[in-house]
C-alpha positions as CSV (number, residue, x, y, z in Angstrom):
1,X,0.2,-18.1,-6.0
2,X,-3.6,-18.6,-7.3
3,X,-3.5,-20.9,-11.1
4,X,-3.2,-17.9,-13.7
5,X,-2.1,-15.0,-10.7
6,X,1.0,-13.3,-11.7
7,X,2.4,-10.6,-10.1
8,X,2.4,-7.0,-11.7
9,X,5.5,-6.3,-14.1
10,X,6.2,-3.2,-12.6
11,X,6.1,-5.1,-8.6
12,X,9.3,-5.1,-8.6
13,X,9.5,-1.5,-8.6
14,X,7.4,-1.1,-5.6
15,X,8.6,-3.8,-3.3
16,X,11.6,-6.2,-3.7
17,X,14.0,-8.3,-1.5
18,X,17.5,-7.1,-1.4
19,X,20.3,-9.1,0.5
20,X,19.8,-11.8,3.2
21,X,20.5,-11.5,6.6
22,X,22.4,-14.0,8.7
23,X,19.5,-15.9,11.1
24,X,21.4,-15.5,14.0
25,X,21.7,-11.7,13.7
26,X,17.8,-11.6,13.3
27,X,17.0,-13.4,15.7
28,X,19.0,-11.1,17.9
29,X,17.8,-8.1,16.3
30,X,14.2,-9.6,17.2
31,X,14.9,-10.4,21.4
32,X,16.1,-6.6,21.3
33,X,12.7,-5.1,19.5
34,X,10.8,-7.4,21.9
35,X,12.5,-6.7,25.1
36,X,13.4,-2.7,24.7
37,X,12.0,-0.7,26.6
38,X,10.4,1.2,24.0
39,X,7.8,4.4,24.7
40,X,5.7,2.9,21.5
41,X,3.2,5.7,19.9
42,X,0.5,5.6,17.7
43,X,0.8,8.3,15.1
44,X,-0.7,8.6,12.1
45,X,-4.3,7.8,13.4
46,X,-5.9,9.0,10.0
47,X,-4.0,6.1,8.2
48,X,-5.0,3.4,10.5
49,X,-7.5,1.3,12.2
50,X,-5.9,1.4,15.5
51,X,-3.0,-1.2,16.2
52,X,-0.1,0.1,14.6
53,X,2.1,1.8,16.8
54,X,5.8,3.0,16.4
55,X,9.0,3.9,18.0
56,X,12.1,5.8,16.9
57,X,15.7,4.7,17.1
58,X,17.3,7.5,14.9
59,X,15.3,10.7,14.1
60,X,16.1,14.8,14.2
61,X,15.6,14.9,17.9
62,X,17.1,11.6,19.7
63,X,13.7,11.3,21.5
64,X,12.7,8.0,20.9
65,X,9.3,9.0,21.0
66,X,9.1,11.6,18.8
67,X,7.7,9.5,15.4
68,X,6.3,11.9,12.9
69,X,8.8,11.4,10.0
70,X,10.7,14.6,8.5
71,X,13.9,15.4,6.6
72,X,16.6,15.4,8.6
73,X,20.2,14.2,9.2
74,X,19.0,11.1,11.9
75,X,21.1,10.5,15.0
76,X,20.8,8.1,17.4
77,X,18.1,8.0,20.2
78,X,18.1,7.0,23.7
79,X,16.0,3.8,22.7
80,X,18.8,2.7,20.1
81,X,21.3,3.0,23.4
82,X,19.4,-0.3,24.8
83,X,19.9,-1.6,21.6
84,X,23.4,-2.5,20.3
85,X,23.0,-5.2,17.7
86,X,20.5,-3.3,16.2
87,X,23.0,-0.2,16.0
88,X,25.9,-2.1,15.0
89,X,23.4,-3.4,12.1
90,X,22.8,0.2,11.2
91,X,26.3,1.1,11.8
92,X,27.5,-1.5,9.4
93,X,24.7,-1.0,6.4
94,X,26.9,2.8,6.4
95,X,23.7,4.3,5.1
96,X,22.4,8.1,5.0
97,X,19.5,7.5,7.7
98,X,16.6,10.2,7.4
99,X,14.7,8.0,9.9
100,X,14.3,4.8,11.5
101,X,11.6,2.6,13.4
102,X,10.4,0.1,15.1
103,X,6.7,-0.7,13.5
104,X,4.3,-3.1,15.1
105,X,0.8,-3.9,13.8
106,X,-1.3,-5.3,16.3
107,X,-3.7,-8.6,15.2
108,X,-6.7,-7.4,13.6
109,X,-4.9,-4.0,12.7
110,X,-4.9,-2.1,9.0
111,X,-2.8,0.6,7.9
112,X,-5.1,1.9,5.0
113,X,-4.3,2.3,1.5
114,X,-2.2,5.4,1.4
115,X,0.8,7.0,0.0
116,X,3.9,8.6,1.4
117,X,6.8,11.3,1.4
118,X,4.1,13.7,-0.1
119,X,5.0,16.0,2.3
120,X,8.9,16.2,2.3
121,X,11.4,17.3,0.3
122,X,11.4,15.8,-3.0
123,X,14.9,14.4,-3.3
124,X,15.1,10.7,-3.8
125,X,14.9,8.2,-0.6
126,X,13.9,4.8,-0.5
127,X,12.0,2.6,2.2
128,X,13.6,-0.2,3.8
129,X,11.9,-2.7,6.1
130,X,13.6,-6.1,8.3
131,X,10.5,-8.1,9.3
132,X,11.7,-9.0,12.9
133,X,8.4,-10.5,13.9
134,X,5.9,-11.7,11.8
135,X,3.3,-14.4,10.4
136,X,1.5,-15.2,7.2
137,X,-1.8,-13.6,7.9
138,X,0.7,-10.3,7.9
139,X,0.7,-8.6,4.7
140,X,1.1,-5.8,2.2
141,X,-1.3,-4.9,-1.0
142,X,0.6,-2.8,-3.7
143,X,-0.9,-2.6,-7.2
144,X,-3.4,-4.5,-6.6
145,X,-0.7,-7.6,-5.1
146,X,-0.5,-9.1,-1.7
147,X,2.8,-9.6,-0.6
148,X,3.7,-11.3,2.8
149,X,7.3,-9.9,3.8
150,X,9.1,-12.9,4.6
151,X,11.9,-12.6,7.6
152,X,15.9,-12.9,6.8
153,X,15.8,-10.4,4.5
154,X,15.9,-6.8,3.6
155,X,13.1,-5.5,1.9
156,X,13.1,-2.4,-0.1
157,X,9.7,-0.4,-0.6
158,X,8.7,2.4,-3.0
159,X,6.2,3.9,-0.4
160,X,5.3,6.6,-3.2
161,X,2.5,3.6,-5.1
162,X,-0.3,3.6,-3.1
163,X,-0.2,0.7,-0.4
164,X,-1.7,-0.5,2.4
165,X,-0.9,-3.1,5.8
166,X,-2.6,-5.6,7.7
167,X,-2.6,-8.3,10.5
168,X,-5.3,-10.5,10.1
169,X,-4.6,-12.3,12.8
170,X,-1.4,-12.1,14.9
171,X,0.5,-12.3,16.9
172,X,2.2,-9.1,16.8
173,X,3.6,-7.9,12.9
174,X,7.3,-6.4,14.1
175,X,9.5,-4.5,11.1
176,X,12.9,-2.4,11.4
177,X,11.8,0.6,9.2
178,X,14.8,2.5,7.9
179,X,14.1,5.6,5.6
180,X,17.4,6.6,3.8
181,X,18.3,9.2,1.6
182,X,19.7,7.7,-1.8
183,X,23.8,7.6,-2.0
184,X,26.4,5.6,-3.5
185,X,26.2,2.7,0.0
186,X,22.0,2.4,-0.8
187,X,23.3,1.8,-4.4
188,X,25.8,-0.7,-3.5
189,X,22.5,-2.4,-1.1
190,X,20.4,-1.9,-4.0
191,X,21.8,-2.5,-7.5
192,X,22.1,-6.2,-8.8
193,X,20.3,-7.9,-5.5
194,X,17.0,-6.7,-6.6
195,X,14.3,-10.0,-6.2
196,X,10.6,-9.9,-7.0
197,X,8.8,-11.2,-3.8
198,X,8.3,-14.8,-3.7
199,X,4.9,-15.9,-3.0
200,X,3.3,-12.6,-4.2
201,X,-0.3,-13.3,-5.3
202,X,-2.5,-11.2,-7.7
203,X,-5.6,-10.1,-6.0
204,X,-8.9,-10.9,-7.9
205,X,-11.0,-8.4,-9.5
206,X,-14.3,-7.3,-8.7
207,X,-17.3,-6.6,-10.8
208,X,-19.6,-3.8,-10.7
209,X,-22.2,-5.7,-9.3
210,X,-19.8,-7.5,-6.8
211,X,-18.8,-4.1,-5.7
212,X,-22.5,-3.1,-5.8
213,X,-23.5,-5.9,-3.3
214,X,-20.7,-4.4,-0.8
215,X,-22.4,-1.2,-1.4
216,X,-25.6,-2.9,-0.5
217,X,-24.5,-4.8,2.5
218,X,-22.8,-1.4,3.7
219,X,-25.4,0.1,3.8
220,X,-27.7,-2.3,5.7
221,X,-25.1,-2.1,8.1
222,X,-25.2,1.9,8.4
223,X,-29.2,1.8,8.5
224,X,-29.2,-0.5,11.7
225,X,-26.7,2.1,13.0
226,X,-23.2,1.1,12.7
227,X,-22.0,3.3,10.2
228,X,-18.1,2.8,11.7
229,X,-18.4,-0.9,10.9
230,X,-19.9,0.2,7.4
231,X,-16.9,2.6,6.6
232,X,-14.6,-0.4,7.7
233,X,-16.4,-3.2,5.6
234,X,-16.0,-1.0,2.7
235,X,-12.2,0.2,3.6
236,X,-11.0,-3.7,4.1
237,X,-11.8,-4.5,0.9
238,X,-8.5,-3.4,-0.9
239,X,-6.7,-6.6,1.0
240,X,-8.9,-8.7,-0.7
241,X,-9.6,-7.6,-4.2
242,X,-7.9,-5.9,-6.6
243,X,-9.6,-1.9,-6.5
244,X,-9.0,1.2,-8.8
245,X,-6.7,3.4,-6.6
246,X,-9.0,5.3,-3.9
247,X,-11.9,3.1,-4.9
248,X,-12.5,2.0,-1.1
249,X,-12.8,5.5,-0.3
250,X,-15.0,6.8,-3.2
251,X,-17.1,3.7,-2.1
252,X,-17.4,5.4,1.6
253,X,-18.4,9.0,0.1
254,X,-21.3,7.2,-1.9
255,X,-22.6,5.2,0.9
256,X,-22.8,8.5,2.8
257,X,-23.9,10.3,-0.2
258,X,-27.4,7.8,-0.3
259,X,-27.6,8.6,3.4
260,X,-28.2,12.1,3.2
261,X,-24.8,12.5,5.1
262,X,-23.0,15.4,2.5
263,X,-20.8,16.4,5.3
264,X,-19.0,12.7,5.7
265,X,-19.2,12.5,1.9
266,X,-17.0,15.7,1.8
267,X,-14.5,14.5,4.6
268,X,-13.7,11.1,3.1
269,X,-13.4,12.7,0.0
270,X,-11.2,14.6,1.5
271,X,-9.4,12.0,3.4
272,X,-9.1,10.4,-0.2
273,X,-7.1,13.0,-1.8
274,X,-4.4,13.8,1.4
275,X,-3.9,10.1,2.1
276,X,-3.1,9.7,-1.6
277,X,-1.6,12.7,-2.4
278,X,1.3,12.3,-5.5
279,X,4.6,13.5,-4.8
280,X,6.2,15.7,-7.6
């Protein structure tokens, strides 16, 4: 961590390691996500750069790839069949599953800021995550904190603060993703093993005028005619500096505002308020 960087005193509310895994059992849990034969999907396209793909290995309909997430009591899918240590992992956790995935996030891949479980049923769950595959340039901004997800753990995440993913540069970012609802086993997981990610680091702030000068350089971009690499300048920023929730977005309506462009003003404004939708 940066001289002075500390992470947020609520961090630990929105990501935190739970208990540690033996390394042989990851690494096995790893040659199975890699070698699978896995019908990998990429869903969610309005939350992502393109790169981040995902496969199911309990869900409502045992098609492994079937990935929109939904309330459900999960059972197994044909993928998990090809997949014993991994089921004997989830067998043994003795969790209520709603879901669970395979994630990978190609290099060069972003999930962007966003929010989830707006649209389910608002009972409480919690997001767990086993990095299988990873590397340091693989990371996860919450409130305004990177945090690289470190293999041999469980992670849990709060997925309700706004977050957002990325792969800077590979190779391939793999995660078990287990959505489960909360019961007396998650509480036995949960309660007393709660640590604050090591290595989490503070993101810096910008100024108005720094955030001006992306503006600027934005739009230069957009008059020579690559407004798609203008909208992704602008969205990137919220893995590098610390942003007022939705910021990167507001920042796309107003370069398309100074275009002339109301439409795409109106549509990432839009895109603004149903990726960060609040849960009730």
């Amino acid at each position: 961590m940066e001289d002075g960087a500390r992470p947020s005193p609520t961090l630990v509310g929105q990501i935190a390691q739970l208990e540690r895994l033996d390394a042989s059992l990851v690494e096995r849990l790893r040659h199975e996500a890699l070698t699978a034969p896995a019908p990998w999907k990429a869903e969610y396209g309005d939350y992502q750069s393109g790169g981040w793909w995902t496969t199911s290995l309990m869900n409502a309909s045992g098609a492994a790839g079937d990935v929109r997430i939904g309330d459900c009591t999960a059972r197994s899918t044909d993928l998990l069949e090809h997949m014993p240590v991994t089921a004997g992992l989830l067998a043994d956790l003795g969790l209520s599953y709603m879901w669970v995935r395979l994630a990978r996030l190609e290099a060069n891949a972003f999930l962007w800021e966003h929010r989830d479980y707006d649209e389910l049923n608002h009972v409480e769950r919690h997001r767990l995550h086993i990095p299988l595959h990873t590397n340091s340039s693989a990371f996860l901004v919450t409130g305004g904190t990177k945090v690289h997800m470190t293999g041999g753990r469980i992670w849990r995440l709060t997925p309700t603060y706004a977050h957002g993913v990325c792969n800077l540069l590979g190779p391939d970012r793999i995660h078990l993703i287990a959505d489960v609802y909360a019961d007396d086993a998650y509480r036995r997981l949960a309660d007393g093993s709660q640590k604050p990610p090591p290595g989490a680091e503070t993101l810096p702030r910008a100024s108005q005028a720094e955030l001006a000068d992306k503006l600027a350089a934005a739009r230069r971009l957009a008059d020579l005619g690559y407004a798609d690499a203008a909208e992704q300048l602008l969205l990137r920023l919220f893995y590098s500096i610390a942003l007022p929730e939705g910021a990167g977005y507001d920042l796309i309506a107003d370069l398309h505002t100074a275009l002339g462009d109301t439409e795409a003003a109106a549509r990432w404004t839009a895109a603004k308020d149903k990726l960060l939708a609040r849960t009730s």
